[in-house]
C-alpha positions in Angstrom: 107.7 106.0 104.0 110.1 103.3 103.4 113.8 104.4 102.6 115.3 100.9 102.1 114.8 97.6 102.8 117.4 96.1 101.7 116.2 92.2 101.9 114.8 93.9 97.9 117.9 94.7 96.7 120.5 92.9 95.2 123.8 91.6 97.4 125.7 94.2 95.4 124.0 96.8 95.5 123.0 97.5 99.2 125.8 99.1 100.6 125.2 102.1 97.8 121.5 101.9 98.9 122.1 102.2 102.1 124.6 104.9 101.8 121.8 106.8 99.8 119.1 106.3 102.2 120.9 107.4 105.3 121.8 110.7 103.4 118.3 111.6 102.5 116.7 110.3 106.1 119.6 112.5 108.1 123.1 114.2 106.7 125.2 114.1 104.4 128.1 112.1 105.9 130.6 109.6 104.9 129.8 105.9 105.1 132.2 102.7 106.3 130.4 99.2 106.5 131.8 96.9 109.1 131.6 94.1 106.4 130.8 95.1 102.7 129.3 92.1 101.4 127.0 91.3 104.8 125.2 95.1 104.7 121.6 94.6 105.5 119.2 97.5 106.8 115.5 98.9 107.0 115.0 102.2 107.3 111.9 104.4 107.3 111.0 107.9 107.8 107.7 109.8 108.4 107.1 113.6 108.2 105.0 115.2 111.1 104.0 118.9 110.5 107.6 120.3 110.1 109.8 117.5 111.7 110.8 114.3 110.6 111.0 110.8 112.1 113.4 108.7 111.4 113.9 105.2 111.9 117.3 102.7 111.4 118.3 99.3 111.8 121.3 97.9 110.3 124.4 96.5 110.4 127.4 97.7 111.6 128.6 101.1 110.2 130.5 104.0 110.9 129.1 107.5 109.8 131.5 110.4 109.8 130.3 113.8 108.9 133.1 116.3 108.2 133.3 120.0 107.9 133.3 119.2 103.9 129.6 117.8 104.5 128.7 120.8 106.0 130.1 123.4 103.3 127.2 124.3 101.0 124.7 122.9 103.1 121.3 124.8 102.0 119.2 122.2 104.4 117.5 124.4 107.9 120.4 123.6 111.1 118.5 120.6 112.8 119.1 118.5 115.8 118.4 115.2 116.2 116.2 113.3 120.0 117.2 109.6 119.2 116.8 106.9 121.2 118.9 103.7 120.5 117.0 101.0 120.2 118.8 97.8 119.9 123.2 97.0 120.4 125.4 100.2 120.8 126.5 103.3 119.6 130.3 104.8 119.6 129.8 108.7 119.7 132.6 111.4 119.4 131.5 115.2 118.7 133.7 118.2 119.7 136.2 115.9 121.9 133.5 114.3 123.7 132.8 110.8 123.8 129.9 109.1 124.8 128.7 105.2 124.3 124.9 105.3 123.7 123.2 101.8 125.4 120.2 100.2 124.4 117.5 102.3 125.4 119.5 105.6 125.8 118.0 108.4 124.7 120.4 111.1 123.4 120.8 114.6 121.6 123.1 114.8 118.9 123.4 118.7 117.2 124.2 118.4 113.2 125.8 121.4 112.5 128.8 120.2 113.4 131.2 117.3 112.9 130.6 114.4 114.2 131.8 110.3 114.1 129.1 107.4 115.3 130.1 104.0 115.3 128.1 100.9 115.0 130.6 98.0 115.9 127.6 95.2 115.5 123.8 95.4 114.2 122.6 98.4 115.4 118.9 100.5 115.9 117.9 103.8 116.8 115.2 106.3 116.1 115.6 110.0 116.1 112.8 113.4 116.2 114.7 116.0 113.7 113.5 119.1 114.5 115.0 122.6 112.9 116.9 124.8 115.3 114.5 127.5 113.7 111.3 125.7 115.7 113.3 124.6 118.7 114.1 128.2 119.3 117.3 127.6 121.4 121.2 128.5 121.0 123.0 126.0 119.5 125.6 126.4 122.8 122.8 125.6 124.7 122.2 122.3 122.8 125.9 121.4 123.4 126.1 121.5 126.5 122.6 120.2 127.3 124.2 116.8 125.5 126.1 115.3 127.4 123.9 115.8 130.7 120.5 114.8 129.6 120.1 111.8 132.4 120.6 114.8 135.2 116.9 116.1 133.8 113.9 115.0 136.1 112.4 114.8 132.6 114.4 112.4 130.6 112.3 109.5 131.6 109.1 111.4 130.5 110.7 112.4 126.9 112.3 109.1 126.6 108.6 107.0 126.9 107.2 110.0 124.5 109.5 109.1 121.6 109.4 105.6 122.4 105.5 106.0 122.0 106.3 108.5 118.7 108.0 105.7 117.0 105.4 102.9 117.8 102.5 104.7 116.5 104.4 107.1 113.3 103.0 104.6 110.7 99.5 105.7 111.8 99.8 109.6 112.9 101.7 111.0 109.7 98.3 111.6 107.6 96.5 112.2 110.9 95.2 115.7 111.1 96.4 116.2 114.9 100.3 115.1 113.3 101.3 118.9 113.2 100.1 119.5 116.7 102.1 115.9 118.1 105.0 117.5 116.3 105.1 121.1 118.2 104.2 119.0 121.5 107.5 117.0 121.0 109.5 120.1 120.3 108.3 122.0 123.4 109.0 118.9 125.4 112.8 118.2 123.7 113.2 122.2 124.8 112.0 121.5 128.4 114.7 118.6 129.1 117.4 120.3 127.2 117.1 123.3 129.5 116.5 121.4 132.4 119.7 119.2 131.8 121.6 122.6 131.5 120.5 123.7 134.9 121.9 127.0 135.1 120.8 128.7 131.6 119.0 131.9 131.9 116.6 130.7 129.4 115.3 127.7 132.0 112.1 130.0 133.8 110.7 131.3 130.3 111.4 127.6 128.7 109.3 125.9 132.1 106.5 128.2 131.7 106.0 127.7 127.8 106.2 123.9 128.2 104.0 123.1 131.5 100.9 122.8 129.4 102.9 119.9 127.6 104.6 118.4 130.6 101.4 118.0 132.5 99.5 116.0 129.3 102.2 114.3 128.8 102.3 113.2 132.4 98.7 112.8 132.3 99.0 110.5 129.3 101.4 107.8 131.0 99.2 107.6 133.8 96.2 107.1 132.0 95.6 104.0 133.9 96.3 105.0 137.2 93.3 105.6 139.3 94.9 108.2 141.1 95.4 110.4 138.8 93.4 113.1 140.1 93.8 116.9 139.9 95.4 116.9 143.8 98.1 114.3 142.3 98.9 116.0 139.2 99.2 119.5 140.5 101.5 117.8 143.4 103.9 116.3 141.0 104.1 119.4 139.2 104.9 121.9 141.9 101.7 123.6 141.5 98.5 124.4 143.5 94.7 123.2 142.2 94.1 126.1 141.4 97.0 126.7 139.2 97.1 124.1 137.5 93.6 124.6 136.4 94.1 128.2 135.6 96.7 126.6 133.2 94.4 124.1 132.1 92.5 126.7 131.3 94.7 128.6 129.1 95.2 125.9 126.8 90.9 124.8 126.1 91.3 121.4 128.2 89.0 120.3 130.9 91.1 117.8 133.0 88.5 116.0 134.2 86.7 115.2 131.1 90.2 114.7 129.0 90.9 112.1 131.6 87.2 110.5 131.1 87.4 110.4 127.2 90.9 109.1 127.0 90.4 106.4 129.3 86.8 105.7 127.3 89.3 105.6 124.3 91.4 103.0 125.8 88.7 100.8 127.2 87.1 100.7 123.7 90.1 99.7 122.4 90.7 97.2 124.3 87.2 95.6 123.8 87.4 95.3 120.5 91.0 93.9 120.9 90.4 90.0 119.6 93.5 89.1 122.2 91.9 90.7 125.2 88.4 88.8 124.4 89.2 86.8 127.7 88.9 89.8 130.2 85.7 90.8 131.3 84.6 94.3 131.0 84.9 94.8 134.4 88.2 93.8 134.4 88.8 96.5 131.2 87.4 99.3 133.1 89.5 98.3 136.3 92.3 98.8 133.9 91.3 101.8 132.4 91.0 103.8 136.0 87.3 103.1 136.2 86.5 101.5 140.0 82.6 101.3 139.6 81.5 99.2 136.7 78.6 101.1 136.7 79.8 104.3 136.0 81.7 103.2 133.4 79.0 101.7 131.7 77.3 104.5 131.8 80.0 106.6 130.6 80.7 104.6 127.9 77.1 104.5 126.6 77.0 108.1 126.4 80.3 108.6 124.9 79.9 105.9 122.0 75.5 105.5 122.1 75.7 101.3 123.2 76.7 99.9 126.3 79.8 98.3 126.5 78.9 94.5 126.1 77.0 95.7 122.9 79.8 97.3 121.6 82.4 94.1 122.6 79.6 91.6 120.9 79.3 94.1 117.4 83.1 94.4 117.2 83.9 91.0 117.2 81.0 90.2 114.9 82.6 93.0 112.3 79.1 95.1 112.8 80.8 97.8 114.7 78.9 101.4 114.6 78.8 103.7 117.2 78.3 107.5 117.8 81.7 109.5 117.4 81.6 111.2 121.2 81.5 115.1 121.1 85.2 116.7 121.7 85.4 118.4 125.0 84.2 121.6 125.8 87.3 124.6 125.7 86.8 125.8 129.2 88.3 124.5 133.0 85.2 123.2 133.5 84.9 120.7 136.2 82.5 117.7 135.5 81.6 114.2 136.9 85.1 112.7 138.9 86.8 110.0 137.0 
């Protein structure tokens, strides 16, 4: 949903607009613009299951909420993973300071006072989540802030959202948006907890969230050919074993996960009217698949046409193929991708 756009409002009015859509995206708060009469900003915000998604670019600003902000506040407690997208942002919470880059991901707690400063043209994009559904102590938050780059998993959240805010226009009516949602809460719990280090809560919080970890691993390395049940259970501190037994527990067959993903991708690409230069070979090579043959195989089962077929139909606009049967819900262990 759009909040503002501000190249549809008059010269006059935008700062008020601005002011208005930043209070119903995030928190009440008071608003300074660098420069009045030069405010300019787009923002937008998507709801998935219970969270929200929240995205900003504007011009330079300065947002202060107070302890009169929060008086009367009927809203849940929420906190807010934001990455900053473009220029810099001037944070001061509790007496600490912190300058948020380009690309920093951070964790900013609103229930309590804060200042953020955008000196220049600023963007960021922030997962609200309630404290209710993050199930953690608000202390823990706190002090998980300032330390979040110590976490082995900061890089693994940080591509998540990054991948969150590229594809929100399409996942808030999808039915799996709910799901997404309580995936990226489990996995803001796991690096808050791990960037604490030394909270009691850190075993129970591991062992809730490995399901999530490993998918989410297993998702940014759809591509890699190696990514085999030996490499993931190694970079998880697991055995085989384990890691099928919790593989398991959550319905997912690795193996065939792996297969229809990287199906998913390769038909995507495909169709792709930029990518009509690469052969299919070339696609599958891409996609994890060494023997063209098995992918073509593969792919005729999944989708009832072999791949060239499918590449000719889609860029004709005749596209139709079968929608490939979900995964079975056991550990299963079929054909090796």
């Amino acid at each position: 949903m759009l909040l503002v756009d501000t190249r549809d409002v008059a010269p006059a009015d935008r700062a008020e607009a601005v002011d208005a859509a930043l209070t119903a995206g995030c928190v009440r708060a008071a608003i300074r613009h660098r420069d009045p009469v030069a405010v300019h900003a787009t923002m937008h915000l998507w709801t998935l299951g219970p969270c929200k998604l929240v995205t900003a670019h504007a011009s330079g600003l300065r947002q202060t909420r107070t302890p009169r902000h929060l008086r009367g506040v009927s809203e849940p407690e929420m906190v807010a993973l934001a990455v900053q997208r473009r220029g810099l942002a001037q944070y001061e919470k509790r007496g600490h300071q912190q300058v948020v880059r380009t690309g920093d991901l951070m964790i900013n707690d609103l229930t309590s006072p804060y200042d953020v400063n955008w000196p220049e043209d600023g963007g960021s994009s922030a997962f609200n989540v309630s404290y209710d559904l993050l199930g953690l102590p608000v202390d823990t938050v706190r002090r998980a802030a300032p330390a979040l780059r110590t976490s082995p998993l900061y890089a693994l959240v940080h591509q998540h959202l990054a991948t969150l805010v590229r594809q929100a226009p399409l996942l808030e009516g999808d039915p799996g948006a709910p799901a997404l949602a309580s995936a990226t809460v489990e996995l803001l719990r796991a690096l808050i907890v791990s960037a604490v280090a030394d909270d009691p809560l850190t075993a129970a919080v591991r062992d809730d969230t490995q399901l999530t970890r490993i998918m989410a691993y297993a998702r940014r390395h759809l591509t890699d050919p190696q990514l085999t049940p030996a490499h993931l259970a190694a970079v998880h501190n697991l055995s085989e074993r384990s890691l099928y037994q919790v593989l398991r527990q959550g319905g997912i067959s690795l193996e065939q996960w792996i297969i229809t993903q990287r199906l998913e991708g390769a038909r995507s690409d495909l169709a792709a009217p930029g990518k009509r230069h690469r052969t299919i070979a070339a696609i599958a090579r891409i996609w994890g698949f060494t023997d063209a043959s098995y992918f073509t195989r593969r792919f005729r089962q999944a989708y009832g046409v072999l791949p060239k077929d499918f590449r000719r139909a889609a860029h004709e606009g005749t596209t139709t193929v079968a929608v490939p049967e979900s995964p079975g819900p056991t550990g299963s262990r079929p054909d090796s991708p």
